[in-house]
N, C-alpha and C positions, 0 to 999 in steps of 0.2 A: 580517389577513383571517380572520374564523369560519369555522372547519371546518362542513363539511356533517353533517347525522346520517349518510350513508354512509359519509363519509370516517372518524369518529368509531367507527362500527360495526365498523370493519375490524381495529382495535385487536383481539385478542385477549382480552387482561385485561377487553375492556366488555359487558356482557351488555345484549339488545334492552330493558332495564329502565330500565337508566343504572347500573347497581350495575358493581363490580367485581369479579371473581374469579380465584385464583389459576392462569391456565394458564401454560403455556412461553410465554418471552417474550423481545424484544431489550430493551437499552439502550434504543433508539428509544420502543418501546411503555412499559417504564416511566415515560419520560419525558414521554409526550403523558397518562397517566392522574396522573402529581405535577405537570404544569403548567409541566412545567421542558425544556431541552435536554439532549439524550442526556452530553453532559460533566459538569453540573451531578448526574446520577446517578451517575454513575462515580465523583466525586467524595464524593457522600456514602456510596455502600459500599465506600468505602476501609479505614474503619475494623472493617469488618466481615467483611472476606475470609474469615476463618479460618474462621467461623460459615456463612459461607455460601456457600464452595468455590469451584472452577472449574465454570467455562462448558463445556458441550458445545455446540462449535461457536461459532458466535454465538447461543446460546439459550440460559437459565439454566430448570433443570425448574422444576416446577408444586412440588417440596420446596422448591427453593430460594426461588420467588418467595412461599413464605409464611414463611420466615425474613425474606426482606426486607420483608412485613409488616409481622413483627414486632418489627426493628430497627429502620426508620424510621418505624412507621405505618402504619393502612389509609390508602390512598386517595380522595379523596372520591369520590361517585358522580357521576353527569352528568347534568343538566336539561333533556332534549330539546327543552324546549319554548323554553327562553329559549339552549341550546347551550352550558352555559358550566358549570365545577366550581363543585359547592354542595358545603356541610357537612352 
């Protein structure tokens, strides 16, 4: 089922644009901006812990969420119109 533009808005990382930017974030919310489930995240910054520390809490900072950037990649932005990740 497509998520709503609200539902999508509530994301952190998604600006009222569709672009995406570095705030404090969960597993969760990475996850809904790479298209994938929160394990599938976890999974690819395995390789990367050292580079990009521990969690405060269950939120990685707005440092970390741009190391993860730039370990896996930006993320694509979001299409409001059609609701769906473009390149």
């Amino acid at each position: 089922m497509p998520k709503s533009k609200l539902q999508i808005l509530k994301n952190p990382l998604i600006n009222v644009d569709g672009s995406i930017t570095a705030r404090p974030c969960t597993n969760v919310d990475l996850g809904e901006v790479y298209g994938v489930n929160r394990r599938t995240i976890i999974n690819w910054l395995k390789p990367f812990e050292k580079e990009i520390g521990l969690r405060v809490s269950y939120f990685y900072t707005q440092k970390q969420v741009q190391i993860i950037f730039e370990c896996i990649g930006e993320p694509q932005y979001i299409d409001f119109e059609k609701l769906k990740m473009v390149a």
